[in-house]
DRENDO-1510 file (C-alpha; in Angstrom, 1 decimal, always signed):
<recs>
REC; n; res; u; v; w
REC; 1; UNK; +6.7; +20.0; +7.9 .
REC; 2; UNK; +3.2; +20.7; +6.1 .
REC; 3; UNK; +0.4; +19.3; +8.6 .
REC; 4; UNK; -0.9; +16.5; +7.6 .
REC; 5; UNK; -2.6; +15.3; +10.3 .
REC; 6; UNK; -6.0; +15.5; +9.7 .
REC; 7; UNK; -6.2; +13.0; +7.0 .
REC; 8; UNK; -3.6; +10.5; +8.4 .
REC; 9; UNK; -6.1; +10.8; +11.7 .
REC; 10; UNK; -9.3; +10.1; +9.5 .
REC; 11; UNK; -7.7; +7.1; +7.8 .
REC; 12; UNK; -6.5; +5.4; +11.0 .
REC; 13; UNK; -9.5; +5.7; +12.6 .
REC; 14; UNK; -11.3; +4.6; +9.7 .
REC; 15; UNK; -8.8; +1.5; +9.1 .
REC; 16; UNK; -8.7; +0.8; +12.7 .
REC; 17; UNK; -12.5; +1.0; +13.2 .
REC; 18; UNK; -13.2; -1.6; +10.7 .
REC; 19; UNK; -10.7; -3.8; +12.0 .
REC; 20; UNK; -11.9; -4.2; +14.8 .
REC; 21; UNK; -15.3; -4.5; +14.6 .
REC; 22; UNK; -14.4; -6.7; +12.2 .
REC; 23; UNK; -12.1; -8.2; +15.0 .
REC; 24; UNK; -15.2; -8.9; +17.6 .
REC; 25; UNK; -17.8; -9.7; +14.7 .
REC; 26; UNK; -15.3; -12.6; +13.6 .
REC; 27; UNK; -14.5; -13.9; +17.8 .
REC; 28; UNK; -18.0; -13.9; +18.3 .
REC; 29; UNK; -19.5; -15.4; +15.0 .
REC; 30; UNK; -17.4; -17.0; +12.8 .
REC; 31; UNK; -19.5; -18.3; +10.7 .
REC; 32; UNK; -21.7; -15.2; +9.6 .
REC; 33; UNK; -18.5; -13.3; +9.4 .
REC; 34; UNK; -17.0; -15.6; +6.9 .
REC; 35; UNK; -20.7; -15.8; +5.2 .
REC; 36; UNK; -20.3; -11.3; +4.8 .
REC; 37; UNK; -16.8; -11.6; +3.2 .
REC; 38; UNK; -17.3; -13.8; +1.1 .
REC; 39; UNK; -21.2; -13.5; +0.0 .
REC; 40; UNK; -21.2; -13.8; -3.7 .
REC; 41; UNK; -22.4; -10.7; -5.5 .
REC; 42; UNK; -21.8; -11.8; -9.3 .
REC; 43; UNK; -20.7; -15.3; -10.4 .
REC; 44; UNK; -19.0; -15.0; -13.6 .
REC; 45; UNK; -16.1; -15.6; -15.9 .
REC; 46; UNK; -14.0; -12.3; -15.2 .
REC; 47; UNK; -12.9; -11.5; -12.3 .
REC; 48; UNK; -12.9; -13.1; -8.0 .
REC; 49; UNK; -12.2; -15.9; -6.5 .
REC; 50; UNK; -11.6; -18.8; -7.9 .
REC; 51; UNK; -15.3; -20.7; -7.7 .
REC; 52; UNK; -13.4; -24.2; -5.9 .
REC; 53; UNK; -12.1; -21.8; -3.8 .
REC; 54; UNK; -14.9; -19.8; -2.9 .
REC; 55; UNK; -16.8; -22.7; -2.6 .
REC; 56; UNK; -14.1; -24.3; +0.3 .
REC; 57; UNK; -14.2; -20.3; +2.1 .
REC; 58; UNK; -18.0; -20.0; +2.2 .
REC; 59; UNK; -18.9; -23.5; +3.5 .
REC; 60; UNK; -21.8; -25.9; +2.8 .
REC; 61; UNK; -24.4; -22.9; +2.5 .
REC; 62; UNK; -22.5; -22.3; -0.5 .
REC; 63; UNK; -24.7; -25.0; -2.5 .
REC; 64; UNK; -27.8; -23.1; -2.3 .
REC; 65; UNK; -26.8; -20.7; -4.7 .
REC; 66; UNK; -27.0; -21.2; -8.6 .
REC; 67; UNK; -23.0; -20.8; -9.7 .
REC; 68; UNK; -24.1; -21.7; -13.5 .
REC; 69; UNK; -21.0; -22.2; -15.8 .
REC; 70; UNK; -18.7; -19.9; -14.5 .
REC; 71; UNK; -15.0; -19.4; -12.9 .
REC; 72; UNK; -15.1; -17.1; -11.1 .
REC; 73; UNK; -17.0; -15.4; -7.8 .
REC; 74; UNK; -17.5; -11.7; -7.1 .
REC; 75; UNK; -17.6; -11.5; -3.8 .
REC; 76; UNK; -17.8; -8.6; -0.8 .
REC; 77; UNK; -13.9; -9.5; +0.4 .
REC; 78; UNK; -12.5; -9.3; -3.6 .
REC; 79; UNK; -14.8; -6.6; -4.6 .
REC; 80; UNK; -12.7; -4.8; -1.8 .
REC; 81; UNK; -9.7; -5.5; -2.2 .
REC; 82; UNK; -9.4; -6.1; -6.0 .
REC; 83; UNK; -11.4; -3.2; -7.3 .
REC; 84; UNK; -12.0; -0.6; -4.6 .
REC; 85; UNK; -8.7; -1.1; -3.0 .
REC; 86; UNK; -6.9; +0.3; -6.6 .
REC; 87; UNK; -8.0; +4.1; -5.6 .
REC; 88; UNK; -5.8; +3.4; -2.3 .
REC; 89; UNK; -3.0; +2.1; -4.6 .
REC; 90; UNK; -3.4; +4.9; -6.9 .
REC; 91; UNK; -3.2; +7.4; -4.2 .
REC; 92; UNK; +0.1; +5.8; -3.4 .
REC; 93; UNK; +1.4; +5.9; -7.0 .
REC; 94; UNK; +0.8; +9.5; -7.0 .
REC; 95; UNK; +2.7; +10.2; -4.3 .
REC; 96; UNK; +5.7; +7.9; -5.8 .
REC; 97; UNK; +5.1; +9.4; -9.4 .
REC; 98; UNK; +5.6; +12.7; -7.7 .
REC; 99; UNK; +9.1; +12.0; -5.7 .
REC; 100; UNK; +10.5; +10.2; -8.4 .
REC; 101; UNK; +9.7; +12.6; -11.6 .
REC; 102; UNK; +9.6; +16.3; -9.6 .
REC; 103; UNK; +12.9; +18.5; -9.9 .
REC; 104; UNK; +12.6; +18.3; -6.3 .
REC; 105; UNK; +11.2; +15.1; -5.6 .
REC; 106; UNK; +11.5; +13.1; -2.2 .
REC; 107; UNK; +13.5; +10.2; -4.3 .
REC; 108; UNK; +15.9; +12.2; -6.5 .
REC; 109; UNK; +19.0; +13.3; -5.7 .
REC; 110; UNK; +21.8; +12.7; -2.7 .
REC; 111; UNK; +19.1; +13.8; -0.3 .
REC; 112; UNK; +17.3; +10.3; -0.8 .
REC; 113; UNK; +20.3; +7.7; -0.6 .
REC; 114; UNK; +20.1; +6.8; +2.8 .
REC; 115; UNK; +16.5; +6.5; +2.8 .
REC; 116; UNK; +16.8; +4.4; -0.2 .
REC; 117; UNK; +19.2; +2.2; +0.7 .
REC; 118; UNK; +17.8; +1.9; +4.0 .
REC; 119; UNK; +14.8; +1.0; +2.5 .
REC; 120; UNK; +16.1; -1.9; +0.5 .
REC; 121; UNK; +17.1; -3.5; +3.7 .
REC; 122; UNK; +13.7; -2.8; +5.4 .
REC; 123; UNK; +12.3; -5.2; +2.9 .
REC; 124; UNK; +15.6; -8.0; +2.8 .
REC; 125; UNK; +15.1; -8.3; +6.2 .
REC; 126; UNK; +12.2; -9.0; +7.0 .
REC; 127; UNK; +12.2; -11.8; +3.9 .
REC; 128; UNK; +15.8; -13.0; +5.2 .
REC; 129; UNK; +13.9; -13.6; +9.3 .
REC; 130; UNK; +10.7; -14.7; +7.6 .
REC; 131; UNK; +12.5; -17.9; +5.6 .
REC; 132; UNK; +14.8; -18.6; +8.0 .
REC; 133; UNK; +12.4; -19.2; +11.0 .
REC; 134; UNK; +10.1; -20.6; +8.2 .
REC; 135; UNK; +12.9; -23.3; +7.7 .
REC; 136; UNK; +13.7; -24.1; +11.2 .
REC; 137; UNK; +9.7; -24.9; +11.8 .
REC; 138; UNK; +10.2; -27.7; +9.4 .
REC; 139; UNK; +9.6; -28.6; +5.6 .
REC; 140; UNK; +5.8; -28.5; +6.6 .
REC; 141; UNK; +5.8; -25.3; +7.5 .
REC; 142; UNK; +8.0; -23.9; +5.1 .
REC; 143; UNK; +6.1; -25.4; +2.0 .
REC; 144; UNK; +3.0; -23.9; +3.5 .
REC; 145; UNK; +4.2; -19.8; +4.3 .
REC; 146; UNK; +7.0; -19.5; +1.7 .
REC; 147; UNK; +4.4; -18.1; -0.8 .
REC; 148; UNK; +3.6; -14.9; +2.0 .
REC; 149; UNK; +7.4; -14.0; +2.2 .
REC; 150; UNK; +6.0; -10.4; +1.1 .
REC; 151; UNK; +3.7; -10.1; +4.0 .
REC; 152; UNK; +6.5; -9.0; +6.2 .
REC; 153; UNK; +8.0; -6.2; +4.0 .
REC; 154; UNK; +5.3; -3.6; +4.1 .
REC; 155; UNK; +5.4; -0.6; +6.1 .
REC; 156; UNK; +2.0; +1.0; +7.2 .
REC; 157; UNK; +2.7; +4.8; +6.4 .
REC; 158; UNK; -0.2; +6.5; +8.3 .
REC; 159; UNK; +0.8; +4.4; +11.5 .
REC; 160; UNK; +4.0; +4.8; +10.7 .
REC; 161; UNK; +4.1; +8.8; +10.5 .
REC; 162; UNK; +1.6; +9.0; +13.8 .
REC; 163; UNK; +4.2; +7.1; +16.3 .
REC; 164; UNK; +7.0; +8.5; +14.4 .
REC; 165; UNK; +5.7; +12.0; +15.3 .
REC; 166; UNK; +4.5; +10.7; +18.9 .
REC; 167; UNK; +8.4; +9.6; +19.2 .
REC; 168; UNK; +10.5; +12.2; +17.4 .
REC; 169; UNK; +7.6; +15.6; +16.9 .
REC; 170; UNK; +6.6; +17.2; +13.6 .
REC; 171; UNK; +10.0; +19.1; +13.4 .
REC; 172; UNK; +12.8; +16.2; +13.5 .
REC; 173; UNK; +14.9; +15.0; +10.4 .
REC; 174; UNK; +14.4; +11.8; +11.4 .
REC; 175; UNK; +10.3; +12.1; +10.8 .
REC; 176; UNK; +11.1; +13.6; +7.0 .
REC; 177; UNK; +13.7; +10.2; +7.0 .
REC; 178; UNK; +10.6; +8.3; +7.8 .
REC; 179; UNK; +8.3; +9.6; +5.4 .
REC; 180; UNK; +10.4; +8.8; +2.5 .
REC; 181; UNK; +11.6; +5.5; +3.6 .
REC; 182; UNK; +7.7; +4.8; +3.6 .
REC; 183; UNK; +7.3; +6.2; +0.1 .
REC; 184; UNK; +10.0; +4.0; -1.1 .
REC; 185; UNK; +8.5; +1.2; +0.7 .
REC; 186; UNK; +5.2; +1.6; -1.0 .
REC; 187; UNK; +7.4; +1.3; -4.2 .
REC; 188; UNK; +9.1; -1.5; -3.5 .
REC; 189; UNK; +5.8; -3.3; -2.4 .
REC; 190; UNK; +3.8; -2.3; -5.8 .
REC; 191; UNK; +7.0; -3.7; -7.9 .
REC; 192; UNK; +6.4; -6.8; -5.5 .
REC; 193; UNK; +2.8; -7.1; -6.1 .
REC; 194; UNK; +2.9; -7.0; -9.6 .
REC; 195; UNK; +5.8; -9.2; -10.1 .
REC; 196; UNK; +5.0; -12.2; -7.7 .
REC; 197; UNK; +1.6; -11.9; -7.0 .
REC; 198; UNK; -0.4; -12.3; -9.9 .
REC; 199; UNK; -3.9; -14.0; -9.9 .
REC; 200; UNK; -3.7; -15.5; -13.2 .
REC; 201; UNK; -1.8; -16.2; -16.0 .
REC; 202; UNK; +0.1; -12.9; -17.7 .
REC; 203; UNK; -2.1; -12.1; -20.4 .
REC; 204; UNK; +0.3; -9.2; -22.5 .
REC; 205; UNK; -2.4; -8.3; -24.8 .
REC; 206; UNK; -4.6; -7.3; -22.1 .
REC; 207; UNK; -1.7; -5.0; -20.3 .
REC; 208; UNK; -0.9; -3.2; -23.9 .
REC; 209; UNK; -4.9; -2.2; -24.0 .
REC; 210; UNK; -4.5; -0.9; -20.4 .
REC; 211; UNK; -1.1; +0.9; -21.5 .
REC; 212; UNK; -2.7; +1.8; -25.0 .
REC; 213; UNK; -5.5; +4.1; -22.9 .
REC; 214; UNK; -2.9; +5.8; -20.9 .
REC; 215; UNK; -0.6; +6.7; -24.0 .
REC; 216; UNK; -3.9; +7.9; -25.9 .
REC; 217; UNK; -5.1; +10.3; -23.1 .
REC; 218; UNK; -1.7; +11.4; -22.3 .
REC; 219; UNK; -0.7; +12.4; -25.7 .
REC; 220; UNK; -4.9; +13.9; -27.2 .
REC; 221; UNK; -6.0; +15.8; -23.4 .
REC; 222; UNK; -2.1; +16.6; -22.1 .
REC; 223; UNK; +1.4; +17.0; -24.8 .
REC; 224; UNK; -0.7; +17.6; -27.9 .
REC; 225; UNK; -2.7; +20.6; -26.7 .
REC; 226; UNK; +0.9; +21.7; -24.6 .
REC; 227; UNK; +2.8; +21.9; -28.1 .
REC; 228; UNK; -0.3; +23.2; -30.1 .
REC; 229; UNK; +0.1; +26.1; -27.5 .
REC; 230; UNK; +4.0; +26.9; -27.8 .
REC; 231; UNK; +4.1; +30.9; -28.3 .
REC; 232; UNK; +0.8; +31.4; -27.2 .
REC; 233; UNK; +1.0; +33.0; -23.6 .
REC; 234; UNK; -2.3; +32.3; -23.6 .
REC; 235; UNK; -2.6; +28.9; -23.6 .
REC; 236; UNK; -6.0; +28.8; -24.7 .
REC; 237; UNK; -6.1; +24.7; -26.0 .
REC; 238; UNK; -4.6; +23.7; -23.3 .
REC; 239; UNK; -6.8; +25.8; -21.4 .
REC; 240; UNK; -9.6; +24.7; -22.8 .
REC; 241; UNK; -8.9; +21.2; -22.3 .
REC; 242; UNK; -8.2; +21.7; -19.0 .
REC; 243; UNK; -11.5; +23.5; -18.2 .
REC; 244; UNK; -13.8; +22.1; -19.8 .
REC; 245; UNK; -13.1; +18.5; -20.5 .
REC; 246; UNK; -11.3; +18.8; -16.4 .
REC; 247; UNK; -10.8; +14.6; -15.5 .
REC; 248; UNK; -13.2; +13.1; -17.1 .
REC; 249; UNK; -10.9; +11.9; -19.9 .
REC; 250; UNK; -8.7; +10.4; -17.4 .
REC; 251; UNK; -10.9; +8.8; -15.6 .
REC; 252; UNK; -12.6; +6.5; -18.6 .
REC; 253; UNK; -8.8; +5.7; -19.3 .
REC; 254; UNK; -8.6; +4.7; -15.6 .
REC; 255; UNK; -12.2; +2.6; -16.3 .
REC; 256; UNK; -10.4; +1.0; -19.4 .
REC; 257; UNK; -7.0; +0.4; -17.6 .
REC; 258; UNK; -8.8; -1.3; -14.5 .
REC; 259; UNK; -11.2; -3.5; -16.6 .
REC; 260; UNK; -8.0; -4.8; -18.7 .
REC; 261; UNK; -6.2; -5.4; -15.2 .
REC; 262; UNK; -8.6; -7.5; -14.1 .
REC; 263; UNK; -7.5; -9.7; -17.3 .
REC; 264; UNK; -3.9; -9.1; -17.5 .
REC; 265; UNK; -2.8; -11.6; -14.8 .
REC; 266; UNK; -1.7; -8.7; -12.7 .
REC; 267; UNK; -3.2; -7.9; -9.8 .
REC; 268; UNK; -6.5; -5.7; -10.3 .
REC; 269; UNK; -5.6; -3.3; -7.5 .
REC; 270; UNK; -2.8; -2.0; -9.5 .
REC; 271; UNK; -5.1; -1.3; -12.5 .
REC; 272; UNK; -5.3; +2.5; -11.8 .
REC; 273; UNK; -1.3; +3.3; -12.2 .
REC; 274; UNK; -0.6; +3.4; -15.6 .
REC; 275; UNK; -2.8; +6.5; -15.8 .
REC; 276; UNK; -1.4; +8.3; -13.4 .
REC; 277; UNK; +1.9; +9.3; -15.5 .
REC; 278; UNK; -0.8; +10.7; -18.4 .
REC; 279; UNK; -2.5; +13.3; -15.6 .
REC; 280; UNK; -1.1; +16.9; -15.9 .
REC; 281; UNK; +0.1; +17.8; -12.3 .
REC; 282; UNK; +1.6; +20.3; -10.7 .
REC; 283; UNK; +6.1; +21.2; -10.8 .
REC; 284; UNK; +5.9; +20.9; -7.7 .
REC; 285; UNK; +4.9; +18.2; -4.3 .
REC; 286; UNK; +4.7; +19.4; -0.7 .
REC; 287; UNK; +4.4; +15.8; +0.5 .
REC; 288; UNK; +2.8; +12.6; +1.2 .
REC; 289; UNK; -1.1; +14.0; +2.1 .
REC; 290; UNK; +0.2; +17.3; +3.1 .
REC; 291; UNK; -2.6; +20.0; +4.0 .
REC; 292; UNK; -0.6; +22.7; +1.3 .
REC; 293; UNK; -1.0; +20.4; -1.3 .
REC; 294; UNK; -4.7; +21.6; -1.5 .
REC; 295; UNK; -3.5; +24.8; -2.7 .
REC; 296; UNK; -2.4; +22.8; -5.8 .
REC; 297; UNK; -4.6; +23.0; -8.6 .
REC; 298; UNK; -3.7; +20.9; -11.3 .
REC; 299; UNK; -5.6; +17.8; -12.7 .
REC; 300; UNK; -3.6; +15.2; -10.2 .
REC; 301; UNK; -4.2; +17.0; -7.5 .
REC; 302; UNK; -7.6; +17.9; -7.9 .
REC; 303; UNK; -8.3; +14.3; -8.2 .
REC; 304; UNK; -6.7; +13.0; -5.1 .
REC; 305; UNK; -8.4; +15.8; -3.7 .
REC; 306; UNK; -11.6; +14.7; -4.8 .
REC; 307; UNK; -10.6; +10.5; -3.6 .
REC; 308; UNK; -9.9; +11.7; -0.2 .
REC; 309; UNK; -13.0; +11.1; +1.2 .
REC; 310; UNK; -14.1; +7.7; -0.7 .
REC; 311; UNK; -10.6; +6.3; +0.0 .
REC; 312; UNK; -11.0; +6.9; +3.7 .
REC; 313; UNK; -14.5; +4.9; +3.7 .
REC; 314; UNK; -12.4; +2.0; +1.4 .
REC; 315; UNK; -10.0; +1.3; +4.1 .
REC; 316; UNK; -12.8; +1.3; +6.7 .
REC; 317; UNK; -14.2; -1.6; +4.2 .
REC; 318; UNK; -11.1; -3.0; +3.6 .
REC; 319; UNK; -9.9; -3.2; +7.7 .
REC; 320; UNK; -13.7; -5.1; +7.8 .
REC; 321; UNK; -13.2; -7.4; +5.0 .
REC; 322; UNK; -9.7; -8.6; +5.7 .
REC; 323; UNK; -8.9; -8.2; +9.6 .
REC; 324; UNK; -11.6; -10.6; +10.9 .
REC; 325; UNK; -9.8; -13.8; +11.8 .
REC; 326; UNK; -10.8; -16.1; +15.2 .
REC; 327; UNK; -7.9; -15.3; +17.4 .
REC; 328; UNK; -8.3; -19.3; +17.8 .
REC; 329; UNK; -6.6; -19.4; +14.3 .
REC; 330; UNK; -2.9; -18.0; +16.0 .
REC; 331; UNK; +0.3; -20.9; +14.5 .
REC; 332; UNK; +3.2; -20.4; +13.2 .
REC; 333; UNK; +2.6; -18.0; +10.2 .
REC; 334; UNK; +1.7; -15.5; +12.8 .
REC; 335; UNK; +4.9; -15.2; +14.6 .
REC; 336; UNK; +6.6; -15.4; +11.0 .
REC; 337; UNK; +5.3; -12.8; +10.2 .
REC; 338; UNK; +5.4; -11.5; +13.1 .
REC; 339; UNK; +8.9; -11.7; +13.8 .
REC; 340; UNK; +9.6; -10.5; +9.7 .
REC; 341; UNK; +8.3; -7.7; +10.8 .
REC; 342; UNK; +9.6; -6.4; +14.1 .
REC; 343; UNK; +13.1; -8.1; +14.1 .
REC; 344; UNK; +14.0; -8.0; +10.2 .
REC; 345; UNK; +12.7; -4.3; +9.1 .
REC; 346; UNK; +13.8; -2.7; +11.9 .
REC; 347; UNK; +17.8; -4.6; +11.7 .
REC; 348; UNK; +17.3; -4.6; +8.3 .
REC; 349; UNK; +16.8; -0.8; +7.9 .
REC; 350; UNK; +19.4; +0.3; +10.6 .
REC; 351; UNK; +22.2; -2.0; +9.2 .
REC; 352; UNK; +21.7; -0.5; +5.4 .
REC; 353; UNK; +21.0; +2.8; +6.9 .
REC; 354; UNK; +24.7; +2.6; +8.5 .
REC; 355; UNK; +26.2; +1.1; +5.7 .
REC; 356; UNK; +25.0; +4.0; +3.6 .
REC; 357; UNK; +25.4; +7.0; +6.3 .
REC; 358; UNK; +29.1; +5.6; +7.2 .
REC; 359; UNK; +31.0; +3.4; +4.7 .
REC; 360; UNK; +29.2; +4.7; +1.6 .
REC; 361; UNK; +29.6; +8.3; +3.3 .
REC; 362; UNK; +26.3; +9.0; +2.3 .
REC; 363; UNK; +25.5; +10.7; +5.8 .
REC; 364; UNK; +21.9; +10.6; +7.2 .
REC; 365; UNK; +19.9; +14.3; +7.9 .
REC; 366; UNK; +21.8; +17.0; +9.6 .
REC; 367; UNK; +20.2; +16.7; +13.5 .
REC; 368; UNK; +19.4; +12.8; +13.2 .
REC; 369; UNK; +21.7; +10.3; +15.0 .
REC; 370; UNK; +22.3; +6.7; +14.6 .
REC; 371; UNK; +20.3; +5.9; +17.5 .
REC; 372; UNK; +17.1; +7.7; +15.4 .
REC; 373; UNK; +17.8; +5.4; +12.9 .
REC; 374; UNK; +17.3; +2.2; +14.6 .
REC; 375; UNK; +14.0; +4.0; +16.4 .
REC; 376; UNK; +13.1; +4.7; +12.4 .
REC; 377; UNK; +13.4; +0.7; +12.1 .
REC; 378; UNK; +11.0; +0.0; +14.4 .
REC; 379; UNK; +8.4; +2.8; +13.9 .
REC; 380; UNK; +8.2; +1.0; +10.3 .
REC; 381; UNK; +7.8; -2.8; +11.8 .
REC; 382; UNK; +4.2; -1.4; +11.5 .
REC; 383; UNK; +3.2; -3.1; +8.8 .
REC; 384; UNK; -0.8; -3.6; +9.0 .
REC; 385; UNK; -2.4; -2.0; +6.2 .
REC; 386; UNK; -0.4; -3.6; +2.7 .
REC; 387; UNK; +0.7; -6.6; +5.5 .
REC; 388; UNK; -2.9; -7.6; +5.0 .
REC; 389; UNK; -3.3; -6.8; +2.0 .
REC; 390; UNK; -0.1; -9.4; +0.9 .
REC; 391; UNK; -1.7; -11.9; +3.5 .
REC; 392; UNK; -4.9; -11.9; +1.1 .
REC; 393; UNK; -3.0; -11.8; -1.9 .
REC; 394; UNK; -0.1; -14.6; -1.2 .
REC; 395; UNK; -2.2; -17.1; +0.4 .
REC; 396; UNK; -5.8; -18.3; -0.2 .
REC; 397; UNK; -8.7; -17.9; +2.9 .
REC; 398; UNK; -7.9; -20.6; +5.3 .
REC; 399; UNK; -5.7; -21.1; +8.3 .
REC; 400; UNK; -2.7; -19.8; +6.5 .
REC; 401; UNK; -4.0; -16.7; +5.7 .
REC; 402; UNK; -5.7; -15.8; +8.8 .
REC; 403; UNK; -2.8; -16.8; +10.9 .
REC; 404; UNK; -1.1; -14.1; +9.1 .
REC; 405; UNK; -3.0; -12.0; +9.4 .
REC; 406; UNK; -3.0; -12.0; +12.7 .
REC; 407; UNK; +0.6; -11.6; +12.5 .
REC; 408; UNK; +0.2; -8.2; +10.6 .
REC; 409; UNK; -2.2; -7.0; +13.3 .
REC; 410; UNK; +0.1; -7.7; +16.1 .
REC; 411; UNK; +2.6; -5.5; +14.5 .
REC; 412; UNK; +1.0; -2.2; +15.4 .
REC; 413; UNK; +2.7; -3.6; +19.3 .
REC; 414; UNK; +5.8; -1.7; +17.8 .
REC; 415; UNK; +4.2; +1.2; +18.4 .
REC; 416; UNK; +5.0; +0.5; +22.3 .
REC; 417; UNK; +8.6; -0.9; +21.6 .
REC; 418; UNK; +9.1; +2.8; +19.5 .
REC; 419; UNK; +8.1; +5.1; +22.1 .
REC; 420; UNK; +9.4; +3.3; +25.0 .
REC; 421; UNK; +12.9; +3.0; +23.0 .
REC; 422; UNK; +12.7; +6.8; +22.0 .
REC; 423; UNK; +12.5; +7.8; +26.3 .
REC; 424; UNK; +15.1; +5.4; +27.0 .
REC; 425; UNK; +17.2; +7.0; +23.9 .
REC; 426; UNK; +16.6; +10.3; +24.8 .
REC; 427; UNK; +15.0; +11.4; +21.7 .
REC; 428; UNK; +14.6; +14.9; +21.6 .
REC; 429; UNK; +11.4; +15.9; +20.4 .
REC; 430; UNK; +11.0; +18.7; +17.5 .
REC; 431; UNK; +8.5; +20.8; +16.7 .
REC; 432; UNK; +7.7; +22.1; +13.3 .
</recs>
């Protein structure tokens, strides 16, 4: 296993820093902490909150500012999470692009059936637990949370790779199990964002100018200078192009493709993938964040090299933005979510895990017992990062949301659950 230690250290504490000041700033003033997040920076008729709805979220103060004719609000909280938060999402669709299209990616072949299958039931059930305590609360209750039953299926992968190395070490199958259950996860949840979580109305045109961009880079800066070069050992156009013109090209595609998200009815955040695909990189992946990887140079590479950095700093504004709620705000949607999370992914990914290891005789990793695979379930009940993210996106800012919310933070408790589980289970630890 590549180390990849460092970064996954930088972006918890980064994550978990702004959390929790954000935390104690939101316990301790409530009011100035809704009046950061939600401060308007551009009233307008592109892209934010809805203006009713910012107007409810900010308060009475909000009548001192001049809205004008507008729709929407810009402010500090969807600045975050709808435009900054896209180089996060793009960093994941990298690593996703990667195991799916590489000769020996983490998501092709036999190796990746179990993970994938076990996968699919990390994210059924938590949605079967969430709507099925939802429904025993009551019609009430259920009218008001079945919008979030997303928030439950994420799996935070930096959490998720620091307890599951804690638990099982940097050498054990069932960490590599872990790591590509959580790239599949990260699938599954973009599919879910962009399919039942848009902000407005699906605007197609919009989505072809976004999709347009990528197909022109991809075909005048990548395969066009790539065929103009067949029998040259040289390569000296794509060369060129590659030197010279580096990522800039791909970069005003990704400008172009974000700015037509915002009016696609898609989410925003997702606005950076369709680039990705049109970005030369490497025949090879040595994994999520590996350290090796920086041995890689190719354009893809050399840009999420170059992100690493102002990513890190975007989920320390992110965790500040989004994980301030008054612990006064704890109901119902909390332990839904709650629950979701630490009863359905972990049951969820152990009984579609032994489905696929024993009746589909798909096996799981040579030196990883069933036992690891139910510790696997509950190292990826961690669910904080895209838990909140959904939580913002599937409800609007009120009690709903932040009760959530709260929800999602409670789920790093798993961590406990996993390691105490892993002594009483005898896992034996691996190093690399």
């Amino acid at each position: 296993m590549y180390r990849v230690w460092n970064f996954i250290a930088n972006y918890s504490v980064l994550l978990v820093g702004g959390a929790l000041i954000a935390l104690v700033w939101a316990n301790l003033d409530t009011e100035s902490y809704r009046h950061f997040i939600h401060y308007p920076l551009w009233f307008n008729g592109w892209i934010g909150l809805d203006l009713h709805a910012w107007d409810a979220a900010f308060g009475p103060e909000a009548g001192r500012f001049e809205t004008g004719d507008v729709e929407s609000v810009l402010t500090v909280q969807t600045l975050v999470n709808d435009l900054l938060m896209a180089f996060f999402f793009a960093f994941a669709g990298k690593e996703v692009w990667e195991a799916l299209i590489l000769k020996r990616g983490a998501l092709r072949g036999r190796k990746a059936a179990t993970p994938l299958i076990a996968t699919l039931g990390g994210m059924l059930g938590p949605i079967v637990v969430f709507l099925s305590l939802a429904s025993l609360m009551g019609s009430d209750i259920y009218d008001a949370v079945a919008r979030g039953w997303a928030v439950p299926t994420a799996s935070d992968i930096a959490f998720s790779y620091i307890v599951g190395r804690v638990v099982f070490g940097a050498g054990h199958p069932a960490l590599r199990f872990l790591l590509l259950l959580a790239i599949a996860d990260d699938a599954g949840g973009l599919v879910i964002l962009a399919l039942f979580y848009p902000p407005g109305d699906f605007a197609p045109e919009w989505l072809a100018v976004s999709l347009f961009a990528s197909v022109f880079v991809y075909l005048a800066f990548n395969l066009i200078p790539r065929r103009m070069d067949r029998g040259d050992q040289t390569r000296a156009r794509s060369t060129w192009v590659r030197l010279n013109l580096k990522w800039y090209p791909y970069a005003i595609a990704g400008i172009v493709s974000l700015l037509a998200f915002t009016q696609s009815g898609l989410h925003p955040a997702l606005g950076l993938l369709p680039v990705i695909p049109a970005i030369p990189h490497a025949d090879r992946a040595f994994g999520i964040f590996a350290e090796a990887e920086t041995h890689l140079h190719d354009i893809l590479n050399q840009i999420e090299h170059a992100l690493q950095i102002p990513v890190e700093l975007i989920l320390f504004l992110f965790g500040l933005v989004n994980a301030g709620v008054a612990f006064a705000a704890l109901a119902e949607p909390t332990w839904l979510v709650l629950g979701g999370l630490v009863i359905g992914k972990p049951v969820g990914i152990f009984l579609f895990g032994l489905v696929a290891a024993r009746l589909l005789r798909l096996g799981l990793p040579e030196g990883m017992r069933v036992a690891d695979l139910f510790i696997v379930g509950i190292v990826a009940a961690m669910g904080f990062t895209v838990a909140l993210f959904f939580a913002a996106a599937a409800f609007d800012p009120g009690p709903v949301q932040d009760a959530a919310k709260i929800g999602a933070f409670f789920s790093l408790g798993a961590a406990i659950l996993a390691i105490a589980l892993g002594k009483l289970l005898r896992v034996e630890k691996r190093r690399a």
